[in-house]
C-alpha positions as protocol buffer text, in pm:
chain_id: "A"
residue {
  index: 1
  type: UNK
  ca { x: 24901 y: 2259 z: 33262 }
}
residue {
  index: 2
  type: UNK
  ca { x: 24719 y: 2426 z: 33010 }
}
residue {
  index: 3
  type: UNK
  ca { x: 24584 y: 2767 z: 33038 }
}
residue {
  index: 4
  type: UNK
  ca { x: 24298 y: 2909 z: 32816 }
}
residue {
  index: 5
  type: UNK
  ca { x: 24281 y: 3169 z: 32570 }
}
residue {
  index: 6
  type: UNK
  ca { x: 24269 y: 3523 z: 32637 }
}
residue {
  index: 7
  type: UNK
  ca { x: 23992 y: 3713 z: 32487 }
}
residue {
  index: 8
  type: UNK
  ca { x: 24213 y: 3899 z: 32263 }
}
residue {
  index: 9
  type: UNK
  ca { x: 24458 y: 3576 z: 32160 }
}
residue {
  index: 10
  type: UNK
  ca { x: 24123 y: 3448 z: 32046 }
}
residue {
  index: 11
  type: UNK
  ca { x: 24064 y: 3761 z: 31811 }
}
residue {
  index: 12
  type: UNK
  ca { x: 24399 y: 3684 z: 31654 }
}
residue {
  index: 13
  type: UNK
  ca { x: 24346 y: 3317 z: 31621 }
}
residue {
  index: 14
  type: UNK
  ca { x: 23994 y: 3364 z: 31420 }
}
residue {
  index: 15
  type: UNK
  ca { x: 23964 y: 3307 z: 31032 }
}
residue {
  index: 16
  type: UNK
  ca { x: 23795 y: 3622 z: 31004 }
}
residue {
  index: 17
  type: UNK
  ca { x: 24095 y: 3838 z: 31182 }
}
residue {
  index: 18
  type: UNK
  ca { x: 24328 y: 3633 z: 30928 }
}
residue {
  index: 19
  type: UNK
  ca { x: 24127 y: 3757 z: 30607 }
}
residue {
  index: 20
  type: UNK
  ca { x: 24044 y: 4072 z: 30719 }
}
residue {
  index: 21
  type: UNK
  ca { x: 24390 y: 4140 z: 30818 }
}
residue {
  index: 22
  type: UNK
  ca { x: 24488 y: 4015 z: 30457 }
}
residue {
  index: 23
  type: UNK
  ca { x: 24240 y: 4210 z: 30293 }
}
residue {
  index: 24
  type: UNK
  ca { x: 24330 y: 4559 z: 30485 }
}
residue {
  index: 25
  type: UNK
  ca { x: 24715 y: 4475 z: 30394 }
}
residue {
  index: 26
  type: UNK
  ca { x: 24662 y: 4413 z: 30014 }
}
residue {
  index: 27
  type: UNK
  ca { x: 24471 y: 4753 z: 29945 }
}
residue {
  index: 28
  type: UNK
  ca { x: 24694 y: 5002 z: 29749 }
}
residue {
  index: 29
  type: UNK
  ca { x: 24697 y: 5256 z: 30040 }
}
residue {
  index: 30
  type: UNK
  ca { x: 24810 y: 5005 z: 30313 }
}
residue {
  index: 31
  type: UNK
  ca { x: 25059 y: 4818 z: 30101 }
}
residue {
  index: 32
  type: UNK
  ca { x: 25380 y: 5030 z: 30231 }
}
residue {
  index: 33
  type: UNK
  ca { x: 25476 y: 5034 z: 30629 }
}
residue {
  index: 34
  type: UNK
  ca { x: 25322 y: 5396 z: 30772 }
}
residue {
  index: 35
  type: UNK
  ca { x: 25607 y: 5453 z: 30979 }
}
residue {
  index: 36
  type: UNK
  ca { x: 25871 y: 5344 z: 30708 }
}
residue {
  index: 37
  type: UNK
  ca { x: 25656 y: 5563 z: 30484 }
}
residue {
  index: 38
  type: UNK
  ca { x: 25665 y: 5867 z: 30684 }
}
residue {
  index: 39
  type: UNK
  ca { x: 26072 y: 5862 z: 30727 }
}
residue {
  index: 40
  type: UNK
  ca { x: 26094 y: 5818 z: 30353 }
}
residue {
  index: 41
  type: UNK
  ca { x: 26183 y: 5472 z: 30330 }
}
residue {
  index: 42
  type: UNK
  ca { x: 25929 y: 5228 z: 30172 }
}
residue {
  index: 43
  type: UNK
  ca { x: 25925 y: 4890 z: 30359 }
}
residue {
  index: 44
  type: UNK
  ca { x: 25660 y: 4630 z: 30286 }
}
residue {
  index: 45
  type: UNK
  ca { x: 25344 y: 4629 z: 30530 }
}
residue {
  index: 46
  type: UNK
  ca { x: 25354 y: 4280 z: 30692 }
}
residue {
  index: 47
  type: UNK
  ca { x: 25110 y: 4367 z: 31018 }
}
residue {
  index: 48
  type: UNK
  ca { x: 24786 y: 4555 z: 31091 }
}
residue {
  index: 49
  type: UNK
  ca { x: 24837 y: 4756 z: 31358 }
}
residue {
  index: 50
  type: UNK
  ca { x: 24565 y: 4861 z: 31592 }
}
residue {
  index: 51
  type: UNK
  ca { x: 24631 y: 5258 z: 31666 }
}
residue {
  index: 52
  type: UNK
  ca { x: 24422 y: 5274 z: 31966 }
}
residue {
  index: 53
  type: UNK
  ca { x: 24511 y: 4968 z: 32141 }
}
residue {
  index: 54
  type: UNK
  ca { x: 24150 y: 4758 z: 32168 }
}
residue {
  index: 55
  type: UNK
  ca { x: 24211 y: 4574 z: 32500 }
}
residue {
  index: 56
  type: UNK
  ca { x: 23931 y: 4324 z: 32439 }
}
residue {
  index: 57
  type: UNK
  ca { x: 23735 y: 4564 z: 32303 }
}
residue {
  index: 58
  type: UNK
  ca { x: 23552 y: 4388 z: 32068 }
}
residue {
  index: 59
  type: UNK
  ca { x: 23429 y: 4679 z: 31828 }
}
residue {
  index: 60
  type: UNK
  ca { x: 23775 y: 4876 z: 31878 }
}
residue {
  index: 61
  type: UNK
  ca { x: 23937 y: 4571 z: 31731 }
}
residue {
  index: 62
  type: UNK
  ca { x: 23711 y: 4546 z: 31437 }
}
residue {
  index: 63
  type: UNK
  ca { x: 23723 y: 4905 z: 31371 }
}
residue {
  index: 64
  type: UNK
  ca { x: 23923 y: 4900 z: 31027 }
}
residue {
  index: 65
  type: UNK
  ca { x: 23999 y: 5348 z: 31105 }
}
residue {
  index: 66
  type: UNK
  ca { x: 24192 y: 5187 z: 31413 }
}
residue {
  index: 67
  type: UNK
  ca { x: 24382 y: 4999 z: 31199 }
}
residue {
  index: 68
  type: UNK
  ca { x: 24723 y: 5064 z: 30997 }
}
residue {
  index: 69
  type: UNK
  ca { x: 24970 y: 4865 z: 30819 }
}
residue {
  index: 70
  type: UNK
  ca { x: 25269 y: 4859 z: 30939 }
}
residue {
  index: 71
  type: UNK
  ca { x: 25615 y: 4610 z: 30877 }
}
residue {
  index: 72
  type: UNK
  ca { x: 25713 y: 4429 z: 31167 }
}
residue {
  index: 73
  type: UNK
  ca { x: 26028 y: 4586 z: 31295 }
}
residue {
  index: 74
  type: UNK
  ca { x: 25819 y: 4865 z: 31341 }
}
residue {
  index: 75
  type: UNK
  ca { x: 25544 y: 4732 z: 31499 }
}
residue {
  index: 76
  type: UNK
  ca { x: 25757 y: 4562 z: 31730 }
}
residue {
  index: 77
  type: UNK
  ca { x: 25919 y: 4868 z: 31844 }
}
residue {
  index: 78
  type: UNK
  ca { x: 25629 y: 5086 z: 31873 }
}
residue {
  index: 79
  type: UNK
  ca { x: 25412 y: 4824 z: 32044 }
}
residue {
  index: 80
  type: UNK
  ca { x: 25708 y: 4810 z: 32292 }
}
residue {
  index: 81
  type: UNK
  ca { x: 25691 y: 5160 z: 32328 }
}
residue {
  index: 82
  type: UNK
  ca { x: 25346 y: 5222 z: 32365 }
}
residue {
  index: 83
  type: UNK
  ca { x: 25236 y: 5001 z: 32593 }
}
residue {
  index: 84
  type: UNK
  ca { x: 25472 y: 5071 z: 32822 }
}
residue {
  index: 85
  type: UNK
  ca { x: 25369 y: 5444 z: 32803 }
}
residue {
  index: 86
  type: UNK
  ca { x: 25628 y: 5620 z: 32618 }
}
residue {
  index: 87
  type: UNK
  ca { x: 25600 y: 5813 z: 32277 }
}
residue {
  index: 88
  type: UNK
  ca { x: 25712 y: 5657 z: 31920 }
}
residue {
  index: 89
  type: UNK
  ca { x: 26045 y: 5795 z: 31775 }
}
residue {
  index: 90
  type: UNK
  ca { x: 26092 y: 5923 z: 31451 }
}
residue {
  index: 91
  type: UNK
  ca { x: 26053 y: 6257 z: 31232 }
}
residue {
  index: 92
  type: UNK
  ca { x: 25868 y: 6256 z: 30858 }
}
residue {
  index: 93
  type: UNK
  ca { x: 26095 y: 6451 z: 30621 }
}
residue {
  index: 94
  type: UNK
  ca { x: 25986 y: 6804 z: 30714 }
}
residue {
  index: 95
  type: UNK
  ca { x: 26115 y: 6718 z: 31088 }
}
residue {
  index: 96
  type: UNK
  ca { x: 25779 y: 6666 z: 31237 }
}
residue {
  index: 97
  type: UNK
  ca { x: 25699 y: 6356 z: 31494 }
}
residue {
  index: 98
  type: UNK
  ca { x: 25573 y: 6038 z: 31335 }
}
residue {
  index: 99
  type: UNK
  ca { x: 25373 y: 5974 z: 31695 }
}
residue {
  index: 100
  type: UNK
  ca { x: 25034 y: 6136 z: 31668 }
}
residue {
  index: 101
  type: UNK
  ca { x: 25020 y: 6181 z: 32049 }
}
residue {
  index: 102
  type: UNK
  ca { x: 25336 y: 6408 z: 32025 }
}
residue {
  index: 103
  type: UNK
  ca { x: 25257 y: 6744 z: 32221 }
}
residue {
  index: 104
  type: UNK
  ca { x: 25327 y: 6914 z: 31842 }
}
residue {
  index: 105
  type: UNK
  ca { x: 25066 y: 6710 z: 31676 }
}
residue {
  index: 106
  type: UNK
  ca { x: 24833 y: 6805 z: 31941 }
}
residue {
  index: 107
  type: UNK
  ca { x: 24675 y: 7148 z: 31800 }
}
């Protein structure tokens, strides 16, 4: 049996998310992973990652200030970790949390 498309598999599955998603990725300031970045390692960006998650939002997905690169172990990790409600782990170099939802980044 074969079920249809969700609304946001379809996003993902359009030319225009593949060349957008290209384009965001080969700009100089989304070339390195954030995450990576931030913990002062430099790993290729291989994903665009939507911050707030877009759940079929149609203009949240397109939103290109929602989006960051990101390499794919870590957007594996943190998707895991977000969507199930939890905060991203991880310190930059002065000790600070990577996850912008951290109680310390809240001021």
């Amino acid at each position: 049996m074969r079920y249809p498309k969700t609304k946001e598999k379809r996003l993902y599955d359009s030319r225009r998310w593949r060349t957008a998603s290209k384009l965001f990725l080969s700009r100089e300031e989304n070339i390195l992973c954030h995450y990576c970045l931030m913990s002062g390692r430099e790993t290729p960006a291989t994903v665009v990652h939507h911050i707030t998650p877009h759940k079929g939002d149609y203009d949240l997905f397109w939103d290109e200030s929602n989006w960051m690169g990101l390499c794919k172990e870590c957007h594996d990790r943190i998707g895991q970790i977000t969507d199930n409600g939890g905060l991203i782990p991880g310190c930059d170099a002065d000790g600070n949390p990577v996850d912008p939802q951290h109680p310390w980044n809240r001021r």
